[in-house]
N, C-alpha and C positions, 0 to 999 in steps of 0.2 A: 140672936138667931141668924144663922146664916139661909140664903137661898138659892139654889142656883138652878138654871134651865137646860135642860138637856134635849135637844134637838135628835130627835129619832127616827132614822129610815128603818123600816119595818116590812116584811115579806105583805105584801098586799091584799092577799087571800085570808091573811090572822090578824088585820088591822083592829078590829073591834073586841076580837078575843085577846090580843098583846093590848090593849089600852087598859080594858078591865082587871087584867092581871099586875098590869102597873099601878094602876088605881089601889091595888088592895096591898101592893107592899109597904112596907112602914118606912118615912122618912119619904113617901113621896105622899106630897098635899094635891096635886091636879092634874089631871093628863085632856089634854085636846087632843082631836083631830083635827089635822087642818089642810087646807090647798096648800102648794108652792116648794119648795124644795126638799119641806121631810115632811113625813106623813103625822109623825107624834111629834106635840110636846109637852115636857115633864116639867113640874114645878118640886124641887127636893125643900125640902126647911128643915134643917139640924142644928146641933149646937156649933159644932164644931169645922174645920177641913177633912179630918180623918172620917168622921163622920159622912162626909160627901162622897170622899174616896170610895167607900164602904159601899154605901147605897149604889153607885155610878157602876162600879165595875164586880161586884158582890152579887147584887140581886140585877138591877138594871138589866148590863147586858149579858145576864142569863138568864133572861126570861125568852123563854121559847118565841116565836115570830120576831124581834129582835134583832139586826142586822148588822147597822153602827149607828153611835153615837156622837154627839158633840156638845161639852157642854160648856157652859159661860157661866160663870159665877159674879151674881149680884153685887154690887158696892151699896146704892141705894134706892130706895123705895121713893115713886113719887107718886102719890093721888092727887087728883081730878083738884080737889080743894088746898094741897099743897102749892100746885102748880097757880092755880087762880090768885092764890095769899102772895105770892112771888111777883107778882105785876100790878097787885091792888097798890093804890096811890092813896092811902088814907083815910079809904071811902068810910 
């Protein structure tokens, strides 16, 4: 599974309506709102790159409120208990 995030500036007036619409296309797993430099972010999870390509610039950025994009593509996952097991000393 690949994952990758996609940082989305968004027309400000469709923020809530372009999140939900995001939320409901296939190949995307979670959309935020957030403070700070872009208004959306996108969590994509596919099998594949072509698969990313697809979803990014296919559906992505043609969904209406929609502006531009920027996305980063994941290497790997760390959780809470990954990162903890990484510094335990044998306890």
């Amino acid at each position: 599974m690949i994952t990758a995030i996609v940082m989305i500036h968004a027309e400000a007036a469709r923020i809530p309506e372009t999140a939900q619409a995001l939320a409901d296309l296939e190949g995307v797993a979670e959309v935020y709102s957030c403070a700070g430099d872009v208004d959306l972010i996108a969590v994509v999870r596919v099998r594949d790159h072509e698969q990313i390509a697809e979803v990014v610039t296919q559906r992505i950025n043609k969904t209406a409120g929609v502006l531009r994009t920027d996305t980063h593509i994941a290497f790997k996952s760390y959780a809470r208990a990954d990162v903890e097991a990484g510094f335990s000393i044998g306890e």
